[in-house]
C-alpha positions as a Markdown table, in Angstrom:
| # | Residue | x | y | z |
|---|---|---|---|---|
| 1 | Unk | -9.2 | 16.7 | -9.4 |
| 2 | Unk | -9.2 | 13.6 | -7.1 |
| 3 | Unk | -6.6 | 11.7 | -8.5 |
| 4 | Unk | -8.5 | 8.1 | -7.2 |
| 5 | Unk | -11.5 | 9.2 | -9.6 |
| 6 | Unk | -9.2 | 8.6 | -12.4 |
| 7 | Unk | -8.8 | 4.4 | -12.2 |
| 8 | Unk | -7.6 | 4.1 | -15.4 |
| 9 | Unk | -4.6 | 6.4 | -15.3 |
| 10 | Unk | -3.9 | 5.9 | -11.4 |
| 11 | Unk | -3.0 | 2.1 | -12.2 |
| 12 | Unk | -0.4 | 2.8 | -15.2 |
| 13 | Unk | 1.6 | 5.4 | -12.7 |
| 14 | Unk | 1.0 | 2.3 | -9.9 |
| 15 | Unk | 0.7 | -0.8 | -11.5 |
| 16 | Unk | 3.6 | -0.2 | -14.5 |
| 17 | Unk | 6.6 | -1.7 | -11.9 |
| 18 | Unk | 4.1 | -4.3 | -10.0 |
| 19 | Unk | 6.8 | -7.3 | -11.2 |
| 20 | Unk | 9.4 | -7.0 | -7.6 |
| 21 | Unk | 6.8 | -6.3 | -5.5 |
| 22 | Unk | 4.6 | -9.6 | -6.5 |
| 23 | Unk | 7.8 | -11.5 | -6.6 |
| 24 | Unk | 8.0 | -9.8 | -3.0 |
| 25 | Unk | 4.9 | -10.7 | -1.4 |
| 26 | Unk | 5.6 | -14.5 | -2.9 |
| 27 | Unk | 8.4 | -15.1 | -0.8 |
| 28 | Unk | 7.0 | -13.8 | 2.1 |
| 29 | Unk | 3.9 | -15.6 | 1.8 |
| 30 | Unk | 6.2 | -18.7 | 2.0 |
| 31 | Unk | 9.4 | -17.7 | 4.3 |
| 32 | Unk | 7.1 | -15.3 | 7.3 |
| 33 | Unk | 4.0 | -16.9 | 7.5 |
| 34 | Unk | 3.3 | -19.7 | 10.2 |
| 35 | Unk | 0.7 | -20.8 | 8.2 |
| 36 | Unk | -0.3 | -22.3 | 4.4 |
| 37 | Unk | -1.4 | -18.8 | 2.3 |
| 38 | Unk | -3.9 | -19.2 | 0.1 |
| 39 | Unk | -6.1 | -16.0 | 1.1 |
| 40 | Unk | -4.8 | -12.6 | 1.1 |
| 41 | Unk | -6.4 | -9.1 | 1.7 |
| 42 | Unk | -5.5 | -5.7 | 0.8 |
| 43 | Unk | -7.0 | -2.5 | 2.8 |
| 44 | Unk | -6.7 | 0.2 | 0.1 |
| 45 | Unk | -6.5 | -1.8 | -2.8 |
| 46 | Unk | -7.0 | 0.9 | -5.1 |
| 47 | Unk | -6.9 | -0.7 | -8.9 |
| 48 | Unk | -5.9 | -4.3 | -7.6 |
| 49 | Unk | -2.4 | -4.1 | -9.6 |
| 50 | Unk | -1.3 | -6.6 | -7.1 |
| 51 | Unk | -4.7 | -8.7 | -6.3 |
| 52 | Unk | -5.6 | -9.7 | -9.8 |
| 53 | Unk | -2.3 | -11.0 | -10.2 |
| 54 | Unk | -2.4 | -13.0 | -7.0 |
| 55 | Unk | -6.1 | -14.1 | -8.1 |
| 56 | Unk | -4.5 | -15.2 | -11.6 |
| 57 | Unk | -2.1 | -17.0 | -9.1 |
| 58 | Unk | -4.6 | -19.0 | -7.6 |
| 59 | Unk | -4.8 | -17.1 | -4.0 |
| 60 | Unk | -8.3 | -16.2 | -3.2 |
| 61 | Unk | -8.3 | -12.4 | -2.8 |
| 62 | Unk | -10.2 | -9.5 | -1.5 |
| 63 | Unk | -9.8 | -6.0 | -0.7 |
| 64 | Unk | -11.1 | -2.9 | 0.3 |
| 65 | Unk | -11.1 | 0.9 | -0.8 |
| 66 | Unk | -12.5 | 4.4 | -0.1 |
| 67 | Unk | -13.2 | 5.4 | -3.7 |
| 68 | Unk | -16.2 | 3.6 | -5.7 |
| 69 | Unk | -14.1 | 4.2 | -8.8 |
| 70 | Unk | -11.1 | 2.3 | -7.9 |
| 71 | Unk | -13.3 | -0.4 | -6.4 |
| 72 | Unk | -15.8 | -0.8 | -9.7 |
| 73 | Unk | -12.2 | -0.8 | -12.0 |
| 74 | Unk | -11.0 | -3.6 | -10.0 |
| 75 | Unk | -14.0 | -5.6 | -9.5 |
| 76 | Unk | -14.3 | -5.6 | -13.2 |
| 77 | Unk | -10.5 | -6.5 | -13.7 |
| 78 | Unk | -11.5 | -9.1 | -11.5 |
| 79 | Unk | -14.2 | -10.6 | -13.1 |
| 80 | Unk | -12.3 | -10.3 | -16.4 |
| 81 | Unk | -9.9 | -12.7 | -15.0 |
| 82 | Unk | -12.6 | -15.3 | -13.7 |
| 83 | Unk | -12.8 | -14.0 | -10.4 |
| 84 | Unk | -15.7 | -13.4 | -8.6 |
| 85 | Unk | -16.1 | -9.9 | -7.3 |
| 86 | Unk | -14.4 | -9.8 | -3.8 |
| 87 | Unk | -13.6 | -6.0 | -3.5 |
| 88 | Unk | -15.5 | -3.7 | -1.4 |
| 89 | Unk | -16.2 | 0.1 | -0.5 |
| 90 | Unk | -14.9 | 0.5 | 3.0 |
| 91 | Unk | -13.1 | 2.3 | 5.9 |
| 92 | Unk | -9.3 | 0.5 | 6.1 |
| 93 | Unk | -9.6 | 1.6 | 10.0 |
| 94 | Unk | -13.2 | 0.1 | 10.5 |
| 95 | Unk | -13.7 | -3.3 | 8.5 |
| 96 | Unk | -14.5 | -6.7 | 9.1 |
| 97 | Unk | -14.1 | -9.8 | 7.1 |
| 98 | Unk | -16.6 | -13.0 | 6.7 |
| 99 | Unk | -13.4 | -15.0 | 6.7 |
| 100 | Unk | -10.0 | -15.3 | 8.0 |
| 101 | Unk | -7.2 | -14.5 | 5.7 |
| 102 | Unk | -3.8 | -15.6 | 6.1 |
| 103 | Unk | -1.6 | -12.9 | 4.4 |
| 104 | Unk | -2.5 | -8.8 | 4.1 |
| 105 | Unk | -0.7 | -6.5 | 2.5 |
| 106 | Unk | -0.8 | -2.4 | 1.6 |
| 107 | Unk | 3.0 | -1.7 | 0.0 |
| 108 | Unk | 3.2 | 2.1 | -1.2 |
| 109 | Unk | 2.3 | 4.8 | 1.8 |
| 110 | Unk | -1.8 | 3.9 | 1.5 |
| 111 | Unk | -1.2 | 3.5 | 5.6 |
| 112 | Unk | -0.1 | 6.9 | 6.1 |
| 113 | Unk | -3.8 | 8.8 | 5.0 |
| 114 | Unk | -4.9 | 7.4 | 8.2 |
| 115 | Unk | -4.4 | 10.9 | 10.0 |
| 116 | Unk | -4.5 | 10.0 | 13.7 |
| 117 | Unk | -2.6 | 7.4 | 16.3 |
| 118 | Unk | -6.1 | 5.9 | 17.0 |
| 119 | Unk | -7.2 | 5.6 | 13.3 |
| 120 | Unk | -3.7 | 4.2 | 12.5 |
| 121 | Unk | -4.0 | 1.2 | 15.6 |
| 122 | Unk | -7.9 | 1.1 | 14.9 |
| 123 | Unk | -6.6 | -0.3 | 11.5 |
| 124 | Unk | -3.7 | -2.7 | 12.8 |
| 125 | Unk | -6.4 | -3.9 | 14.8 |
| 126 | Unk | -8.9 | -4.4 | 12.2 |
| 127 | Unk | -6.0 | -6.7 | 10.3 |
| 128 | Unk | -5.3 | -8.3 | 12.9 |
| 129 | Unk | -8.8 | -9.3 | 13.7 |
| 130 | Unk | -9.0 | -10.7 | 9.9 |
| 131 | Unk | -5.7 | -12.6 | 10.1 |
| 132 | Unk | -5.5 | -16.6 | 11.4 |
| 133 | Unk | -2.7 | -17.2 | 13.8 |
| 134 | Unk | 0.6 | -16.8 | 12.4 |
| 135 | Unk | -0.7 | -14.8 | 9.6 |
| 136 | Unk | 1.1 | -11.9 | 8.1 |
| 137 | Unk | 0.4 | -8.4 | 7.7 |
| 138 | Unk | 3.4 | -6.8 | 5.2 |
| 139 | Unk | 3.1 | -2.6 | 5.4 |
| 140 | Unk | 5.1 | -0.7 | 3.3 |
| 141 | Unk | 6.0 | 3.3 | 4.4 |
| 142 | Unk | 8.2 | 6.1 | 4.0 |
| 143 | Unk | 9.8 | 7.1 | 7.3 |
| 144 | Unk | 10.9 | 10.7 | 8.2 |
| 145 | Unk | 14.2 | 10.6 | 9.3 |
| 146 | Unk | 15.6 | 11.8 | 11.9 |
| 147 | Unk | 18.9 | 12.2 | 11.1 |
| 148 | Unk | 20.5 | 13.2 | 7.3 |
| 149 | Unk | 17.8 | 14.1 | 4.3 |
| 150 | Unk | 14.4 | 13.8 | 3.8 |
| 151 | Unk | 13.5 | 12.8 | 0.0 |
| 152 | Unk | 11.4 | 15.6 | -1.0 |
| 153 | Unk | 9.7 | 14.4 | -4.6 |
| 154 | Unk | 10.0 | 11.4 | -6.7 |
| 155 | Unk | 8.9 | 11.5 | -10.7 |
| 156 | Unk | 8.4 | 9.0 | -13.0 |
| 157 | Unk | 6.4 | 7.7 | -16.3 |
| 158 | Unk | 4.7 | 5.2 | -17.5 |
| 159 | Unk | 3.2 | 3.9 | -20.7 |
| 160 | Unk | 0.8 | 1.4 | -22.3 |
| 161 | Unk | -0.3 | 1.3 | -25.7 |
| 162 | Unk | -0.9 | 5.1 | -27.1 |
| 163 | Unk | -1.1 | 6.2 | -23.2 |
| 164 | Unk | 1.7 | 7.7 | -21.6 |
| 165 | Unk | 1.6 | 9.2 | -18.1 |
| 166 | Unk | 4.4 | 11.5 | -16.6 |
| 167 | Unk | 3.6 | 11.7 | -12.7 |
| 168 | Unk | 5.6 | 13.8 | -10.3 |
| 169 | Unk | 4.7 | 14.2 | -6.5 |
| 170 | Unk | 6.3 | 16.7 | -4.4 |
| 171 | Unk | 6.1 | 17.7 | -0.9 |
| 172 | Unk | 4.6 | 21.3 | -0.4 |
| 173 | Unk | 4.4 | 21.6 | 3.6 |
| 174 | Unk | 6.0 | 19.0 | 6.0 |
| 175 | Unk | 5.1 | 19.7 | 10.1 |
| 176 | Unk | 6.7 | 16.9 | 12.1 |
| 177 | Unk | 5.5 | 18.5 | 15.4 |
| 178 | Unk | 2.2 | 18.1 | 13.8 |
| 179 | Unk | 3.3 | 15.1 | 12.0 |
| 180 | Unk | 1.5 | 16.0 | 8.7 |
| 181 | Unk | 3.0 | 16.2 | 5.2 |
| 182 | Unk | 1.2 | 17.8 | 2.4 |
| 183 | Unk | 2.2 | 16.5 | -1.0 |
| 184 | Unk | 1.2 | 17.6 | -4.8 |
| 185 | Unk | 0.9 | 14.8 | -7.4 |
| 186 | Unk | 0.3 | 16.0 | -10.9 |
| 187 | Unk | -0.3 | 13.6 | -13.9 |
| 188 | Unk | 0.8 | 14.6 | -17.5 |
| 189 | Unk | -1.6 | 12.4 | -19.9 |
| 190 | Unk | -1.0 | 12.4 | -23.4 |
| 191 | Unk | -3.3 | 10.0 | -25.7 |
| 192 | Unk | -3.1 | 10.2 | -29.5 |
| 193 | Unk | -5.5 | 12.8 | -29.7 |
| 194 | Unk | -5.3 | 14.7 | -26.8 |
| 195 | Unk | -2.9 | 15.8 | -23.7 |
| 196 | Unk | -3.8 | 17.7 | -20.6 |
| 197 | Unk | -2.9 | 17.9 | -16.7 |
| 198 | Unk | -4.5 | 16.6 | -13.7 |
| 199 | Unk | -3.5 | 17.7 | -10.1 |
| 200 | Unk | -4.3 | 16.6 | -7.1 |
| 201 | Unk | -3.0 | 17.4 | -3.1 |
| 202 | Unk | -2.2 | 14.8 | -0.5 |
| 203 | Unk | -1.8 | 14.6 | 3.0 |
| 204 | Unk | 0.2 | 12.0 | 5.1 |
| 205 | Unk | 0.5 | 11.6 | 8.5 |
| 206 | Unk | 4.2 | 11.5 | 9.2 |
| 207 | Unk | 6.1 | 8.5 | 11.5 |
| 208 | Unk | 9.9 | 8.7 | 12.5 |
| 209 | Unk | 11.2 | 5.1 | 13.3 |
| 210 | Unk | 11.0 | 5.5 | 17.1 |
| 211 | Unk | 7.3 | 6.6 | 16.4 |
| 212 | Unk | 6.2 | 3.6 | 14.1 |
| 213 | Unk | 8.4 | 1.1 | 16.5 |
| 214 | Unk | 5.9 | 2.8 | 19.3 |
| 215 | Unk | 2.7 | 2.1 | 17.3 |
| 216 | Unk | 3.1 | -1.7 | 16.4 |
| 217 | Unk | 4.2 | -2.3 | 20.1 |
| 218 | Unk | 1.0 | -0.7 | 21.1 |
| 219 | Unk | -0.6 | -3.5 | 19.5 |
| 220 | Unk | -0.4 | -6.3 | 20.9 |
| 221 | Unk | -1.4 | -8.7 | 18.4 |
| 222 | Unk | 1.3 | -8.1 | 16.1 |
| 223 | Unk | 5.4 | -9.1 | 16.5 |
| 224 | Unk | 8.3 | -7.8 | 13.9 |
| 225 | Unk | 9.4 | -10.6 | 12.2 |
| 226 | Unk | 11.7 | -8.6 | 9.2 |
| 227 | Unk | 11.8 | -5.4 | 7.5 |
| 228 | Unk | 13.6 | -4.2 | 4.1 |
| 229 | Unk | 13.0 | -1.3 | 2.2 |
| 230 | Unk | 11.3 | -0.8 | -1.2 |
| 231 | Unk | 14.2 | -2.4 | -3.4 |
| 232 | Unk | 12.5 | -5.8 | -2.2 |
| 233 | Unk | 15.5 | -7.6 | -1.9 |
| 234 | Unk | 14.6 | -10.6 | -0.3 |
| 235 | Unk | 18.1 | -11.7 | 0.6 |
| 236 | Unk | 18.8 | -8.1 | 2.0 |
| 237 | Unk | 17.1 | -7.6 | 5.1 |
| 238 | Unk | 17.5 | -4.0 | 6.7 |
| 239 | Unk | 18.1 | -2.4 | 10.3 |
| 240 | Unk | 16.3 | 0.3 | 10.7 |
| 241 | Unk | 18.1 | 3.3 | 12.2 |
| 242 | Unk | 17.6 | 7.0 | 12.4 |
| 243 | Unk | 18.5 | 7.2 | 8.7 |
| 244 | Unk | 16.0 | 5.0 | 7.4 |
| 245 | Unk | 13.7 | 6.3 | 4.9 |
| 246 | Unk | 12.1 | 3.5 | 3.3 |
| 247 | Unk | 10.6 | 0.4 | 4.8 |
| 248 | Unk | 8.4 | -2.6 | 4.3 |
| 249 | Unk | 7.6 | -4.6 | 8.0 |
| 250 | Unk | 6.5 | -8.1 | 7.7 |
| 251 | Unk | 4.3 | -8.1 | 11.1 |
| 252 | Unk | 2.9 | -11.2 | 12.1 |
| 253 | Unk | 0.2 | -12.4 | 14.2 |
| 254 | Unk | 1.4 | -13.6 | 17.4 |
């Protein structure tokens, strides 16, 4: 099954930890941007964990996503919250706003299904276009590393209510001269009534630091202003090295 036609369950495995991340994106609303936020964007918004939040915040949002069932779920959270529907089917490397944003965001690997160098700067590009001066764009990715381990798998579970989710995803096939990794996610679902499995396969483009440094530079709207990794310490900035696995950049519009 396609994992995204499954809204409901996609957002307990996703949304169930949203509390560091929002806390995240707060401070660097405030501490990175050259410029008052009050409207973000998210390409690949999925389920909006992160947007309705930020809508119930007082930020004006909108977003954009491949799948019509991730985009109808949020659009409805959306409107349940008293915000007018502001998320829209759409390509994350060919989009254009009717308004200037000063913050985007896209936090867990959504980056990496862009499966080429010119889909992955046509979409810095397409931010970039969207964000006022000074504006901030903060991407979160898993790096390959070139030197020690690679983390093969993560697993985790999540519950609301009667619903509980187990989710596992493991790699299957990594190519780095190709620079493609295949990956396996599988929910667990178990309701009251009922449990049964859904499995889906994934492919992300792979980017070692050197790689990713290369991209951003290619465009030129864009400058590193910090990067940490996914504990979102905001105190803890990182270096990034050979060894580093886990990132978030905090590019900003020059």
């Amino acid at each position: 099954e396609n994992l995204y036609d499954y809204p409901h369950y996609y957002d307990l495995v996703y949304g169930s930890d949203w509390k560091a991340e929002f806390e995240f994106l707060l401070h660097c609303f405030e501490q990175h941007a050259l410029c008052m936020v009050s409207r973000v964007f998210e390409p690949a918004c999925g389920t909006g964990r992160l947007l309705f939040r930020l809508a119930k915040k007082g930020y004006q949002v909108s977003g954009l996503d491949l799948s019509k069932s991730a985009v109808a779920f949020c659009n409805r959270r959306l409107a349940r919250s008293g915000t007018s529907e502001q998320v829209f089917v759409g390509n994350m490397c060919d989009f254009q706003l009717d308004h200037e944003v000063e913050a985007a965001f896209n936090m867990i690997n959504s980056f990496r299904h862009l499966d080429s160098e010119q889909a992955a700067r046509d979409h810095l590009r397409c931010v970039a276009a969207t964000l006022a001066s000074g504006g901030i764009y903060v991407l979160g990715l898993h790096l390959s590393p070139a030197e020690g381990t690679t983390t093969d798998g993560e697993s985790w579970s999540a519950r609301r209510g009667h619903l509980c989710v187990n989710s596992s995803l493991h790699c299957i096939d990594r190519d780095l001269e190709q620079r493609v990794e295949r990956y396996r996610m599988t929910y667990d679902v178990y309701t009251p009534t009922r449990n049964f499995q859904l499995v889906d396969e994934v492919a992300f483009r792979t980017y070692t630091a050197a790689q990713m440094a290369e991209l951003i530079a290619s465009v030129k709207d864009f400058a590193v202003v910090e990067t940490y990794d996914f504990s979102y310490g905001v105190d803890q900035p990182i270096e990034i090295d050979e060894r580093t696995e886990d990132v978030v950049y905090v590019l900003r519009k020059k």
